[in-house]
C-alpha positions in Angstrom: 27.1 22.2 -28.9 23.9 23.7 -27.5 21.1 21.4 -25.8 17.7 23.5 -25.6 14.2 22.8 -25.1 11.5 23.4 -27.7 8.2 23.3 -27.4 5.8 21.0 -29.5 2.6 22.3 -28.0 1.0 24.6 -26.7 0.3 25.1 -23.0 -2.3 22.2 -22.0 -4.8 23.2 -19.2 -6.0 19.6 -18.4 -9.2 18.1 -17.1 -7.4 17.5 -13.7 -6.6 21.3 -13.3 -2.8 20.7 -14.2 -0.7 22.4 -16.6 1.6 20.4 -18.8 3.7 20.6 -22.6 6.0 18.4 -24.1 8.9 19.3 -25.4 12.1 18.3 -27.7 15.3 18.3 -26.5 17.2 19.6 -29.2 21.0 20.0 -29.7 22.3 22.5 -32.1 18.4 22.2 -33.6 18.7 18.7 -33.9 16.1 16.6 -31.9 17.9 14.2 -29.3 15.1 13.3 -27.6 11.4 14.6 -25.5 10.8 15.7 -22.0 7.3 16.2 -20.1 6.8 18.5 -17.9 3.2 19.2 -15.8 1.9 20.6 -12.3 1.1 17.9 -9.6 -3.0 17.4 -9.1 -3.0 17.0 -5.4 0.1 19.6 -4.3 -1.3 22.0 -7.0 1.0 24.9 -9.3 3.4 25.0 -6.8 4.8 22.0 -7.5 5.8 20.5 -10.8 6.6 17.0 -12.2 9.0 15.5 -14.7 6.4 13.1 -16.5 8.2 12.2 -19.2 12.4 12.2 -20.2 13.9 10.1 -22.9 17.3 10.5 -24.9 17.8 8.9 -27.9 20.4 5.6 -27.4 22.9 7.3 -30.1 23.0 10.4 -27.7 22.8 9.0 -24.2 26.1 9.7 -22.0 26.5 13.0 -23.3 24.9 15.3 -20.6 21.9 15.8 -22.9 19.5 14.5 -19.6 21.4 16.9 -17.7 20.7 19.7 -19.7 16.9 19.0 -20.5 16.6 18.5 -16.7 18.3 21.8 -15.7 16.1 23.4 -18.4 13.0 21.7 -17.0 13.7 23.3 -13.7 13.6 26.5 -15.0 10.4 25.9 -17.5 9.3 25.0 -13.4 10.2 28.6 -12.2 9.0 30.0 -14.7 5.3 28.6 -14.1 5.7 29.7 -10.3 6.1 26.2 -9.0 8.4 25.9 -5.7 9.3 22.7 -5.5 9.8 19.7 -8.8 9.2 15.9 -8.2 10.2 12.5 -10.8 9.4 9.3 -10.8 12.4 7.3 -11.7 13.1 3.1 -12.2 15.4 1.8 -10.4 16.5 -0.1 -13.3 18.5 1.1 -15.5 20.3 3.2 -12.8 21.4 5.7 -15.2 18.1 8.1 -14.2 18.4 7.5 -10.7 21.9 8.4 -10.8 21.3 11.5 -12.9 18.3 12.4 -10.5 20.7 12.5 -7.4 23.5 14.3 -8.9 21.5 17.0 -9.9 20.0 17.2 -6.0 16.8 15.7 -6.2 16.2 13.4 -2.7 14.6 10.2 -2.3 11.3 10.8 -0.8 10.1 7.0 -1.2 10.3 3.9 -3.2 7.4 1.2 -4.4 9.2 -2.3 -3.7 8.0 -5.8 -5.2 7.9 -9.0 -4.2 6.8 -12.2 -6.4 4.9 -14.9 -4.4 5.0 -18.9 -4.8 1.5 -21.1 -4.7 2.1 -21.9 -1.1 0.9 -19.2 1.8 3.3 -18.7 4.3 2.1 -19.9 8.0 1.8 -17.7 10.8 3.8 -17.8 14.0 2.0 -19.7 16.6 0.1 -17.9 18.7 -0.6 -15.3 15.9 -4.0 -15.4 13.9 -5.7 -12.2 12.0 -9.3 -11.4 11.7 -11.4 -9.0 9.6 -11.0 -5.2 11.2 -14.7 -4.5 13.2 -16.5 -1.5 12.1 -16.3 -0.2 15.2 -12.4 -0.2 14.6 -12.3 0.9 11.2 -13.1 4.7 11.7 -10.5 4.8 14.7 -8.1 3.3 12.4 -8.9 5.3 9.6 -8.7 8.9 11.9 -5.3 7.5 12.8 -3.6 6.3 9.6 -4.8 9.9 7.6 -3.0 11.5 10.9 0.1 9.6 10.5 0.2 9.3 6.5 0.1 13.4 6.1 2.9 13.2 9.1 5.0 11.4 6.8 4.5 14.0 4.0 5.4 16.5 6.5 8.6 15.0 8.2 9.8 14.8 3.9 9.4 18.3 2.9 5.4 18.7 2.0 3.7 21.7 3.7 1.7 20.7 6.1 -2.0 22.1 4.3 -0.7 20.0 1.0 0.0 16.8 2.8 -3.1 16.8 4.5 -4.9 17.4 1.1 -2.9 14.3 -0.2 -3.7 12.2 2.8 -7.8 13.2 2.5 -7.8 12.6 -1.2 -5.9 9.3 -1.4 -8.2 7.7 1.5 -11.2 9.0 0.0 -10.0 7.7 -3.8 -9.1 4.2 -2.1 -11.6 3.6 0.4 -14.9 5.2 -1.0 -17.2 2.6 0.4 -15.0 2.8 3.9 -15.1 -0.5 5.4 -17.0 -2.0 2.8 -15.1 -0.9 -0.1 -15.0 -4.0 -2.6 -10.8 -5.4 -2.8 -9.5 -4.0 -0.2 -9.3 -6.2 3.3 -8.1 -4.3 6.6 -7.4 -7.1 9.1 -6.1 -6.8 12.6 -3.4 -9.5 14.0 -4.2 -10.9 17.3 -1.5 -12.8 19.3 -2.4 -14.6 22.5 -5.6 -12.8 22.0 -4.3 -9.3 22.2 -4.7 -7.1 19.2 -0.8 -6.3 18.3 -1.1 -4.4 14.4 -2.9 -4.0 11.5 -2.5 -4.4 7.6 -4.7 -2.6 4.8 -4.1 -4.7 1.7 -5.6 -3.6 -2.0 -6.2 -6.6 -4.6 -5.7 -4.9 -7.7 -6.2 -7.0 -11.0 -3.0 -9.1 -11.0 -1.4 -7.7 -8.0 -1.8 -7.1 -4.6 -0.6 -3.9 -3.2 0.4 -2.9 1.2 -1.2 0.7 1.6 -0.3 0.5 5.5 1.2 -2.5 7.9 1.8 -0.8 11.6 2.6 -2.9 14.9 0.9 -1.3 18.1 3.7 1.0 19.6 3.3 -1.4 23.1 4.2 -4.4 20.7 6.7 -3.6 18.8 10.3 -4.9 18.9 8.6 -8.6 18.7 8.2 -9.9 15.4 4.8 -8.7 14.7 6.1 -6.8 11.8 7.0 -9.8 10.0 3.8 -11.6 11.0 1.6 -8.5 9.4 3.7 -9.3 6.3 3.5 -12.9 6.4 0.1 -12.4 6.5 0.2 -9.9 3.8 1.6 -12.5 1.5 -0.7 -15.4 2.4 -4.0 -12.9 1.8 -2.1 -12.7 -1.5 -1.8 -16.2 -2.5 -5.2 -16.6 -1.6 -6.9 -14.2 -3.9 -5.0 -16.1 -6.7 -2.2 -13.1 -7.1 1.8 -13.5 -7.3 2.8 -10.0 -7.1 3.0 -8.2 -3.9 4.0 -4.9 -4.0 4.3 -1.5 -0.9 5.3 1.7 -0.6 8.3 2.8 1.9 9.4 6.5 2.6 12.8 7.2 2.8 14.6 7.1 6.9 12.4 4.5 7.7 15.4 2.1 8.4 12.9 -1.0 10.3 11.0 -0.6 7.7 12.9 -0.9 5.5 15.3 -3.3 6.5 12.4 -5.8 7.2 11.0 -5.7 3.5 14.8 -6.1 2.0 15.2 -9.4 4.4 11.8 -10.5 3.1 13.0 -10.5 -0.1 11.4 -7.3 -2.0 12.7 -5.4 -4.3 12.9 -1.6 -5.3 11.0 -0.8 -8.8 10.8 2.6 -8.6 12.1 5.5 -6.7 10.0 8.7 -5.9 12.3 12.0 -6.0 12.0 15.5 -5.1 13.8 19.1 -5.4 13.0 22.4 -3.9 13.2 25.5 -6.6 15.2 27.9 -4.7 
């Protein structure tokens, strides 16, 4: 049997100055199932996106993703694009497991945790305070530095991480310090400055967009503090769903956020177009 790909309209130039079609995936003519494919808004034609895969149940486990994937890749070549990214759940495993076999390589993954009615306490000695304006553009020099770093260290040229870095701090914080739902709040212990968290309060979560410890304070606990405190800033604006972003090789990191209990949703993939 032969799995293609075929097209169910034409080539769309979207408002966002991606390209993007849908497709069937067919086998032997017959339609199995649909596939998106598109170019990414921030990293531009160079790199395209899987936005869309499903298989019919009745022909699931049969290679059919396989193939539509394979054929995606080259759609991808085809367009010019260098690289391909997916978003996949991490439940079922079937997509992540497909993802991986075929080469793509976890970049980073959006982790939940859901909240009781009681905010944790912090450890003694701890407190946190709104971040000064005085401190905010500091911070805010410093976390677009170290955020297009991190897009770097994965496999992002350099002049497209540091587009994503300026557009997402620009999209998030347009009113800078004062933007309304977000709260960026330094942790004191003793009375010395030790981290700070940026926390978003979305409409029935709450969302981590950067915890960091000061390099002289690491090693100490402070980590778990910033989250504790993330958690109780939660509770407090009436939300039970706390969710953050880790990138792959970030083993403190992660290992702090699986011992606190969160859990991956979603895993973020990518694959260079040789």
């Amino acid at each position: 049997m032969t799995t293609t790909l075929r097209p169910t309209e034409p080539l769309q130039h979207n408002a966002d100055g991606t390209r993007s079609r849908r497709y069937e995936v067919c086998v032997n003519s017959r339609p199995v199932g649909t596939i998106r494919i598109g170019t990414h808004p921030v990293f531009g034609d160079a790199v395209a996106r899987i936005q869309k895969l499903r298989i019919e149940e009745a022909d699931r486990r049969r290679g059919r993703g396989t193939v539509a994937v394979l054929a995606a890749e080259e759609i991808a070549r085809g367009w010019g694009c260098q690289r391909i990214e997916a978003m996949v759940p991490a439940e079922p495993e079937a997509a992540f497991r497909l993802a991986t076999a075929l080469g793509y390589v976890v970049r980073n993954r959006n982790l939940e945790k859901p909240l009781g009615d009681v905010p944790p306490g912090l450890p003694e000695g701890s407190h946190a305070r709104p971040m000064t304006r005085a401190e905010f553009g500091p911070w805010l020099d410093k976390g677009r530095e170290d955020y297009a770093r991190s897009w770097t260290e994965r496999g992002v040229p350099e002049t497209e991480a540091r587009a994503k870095s300026e557009r997402d701090h620009a999209t998030l914080l347009p009113d800078g310090h004062a933007t309304p739902g977000m709260l960026v709040s330094v942790l004191e212990h003793e009375g010395t400055p030790v981290g700070t968290l940026w926390l978003a309060l979305r409409d029935e979560k709450a969302f981590v967009y950067d915890v960091e410890t000061d390099a002289a304070h690491r090693g100490k606990g402070h980590g778990r503090t910033l989250m504790l405190l993330a958690e109780a800033q939660t509770i407090a604006a009436n939300k039970r769903t706390l969710g953050l972003n880790v990138f792959a090789g970030n083993t403190p990191a992660e290992r702090l956020y699986e011992s606190l209990g969160y859990e991956t949703k979603q895993y973020a993939l990518y694959k260079p177009l040789l």
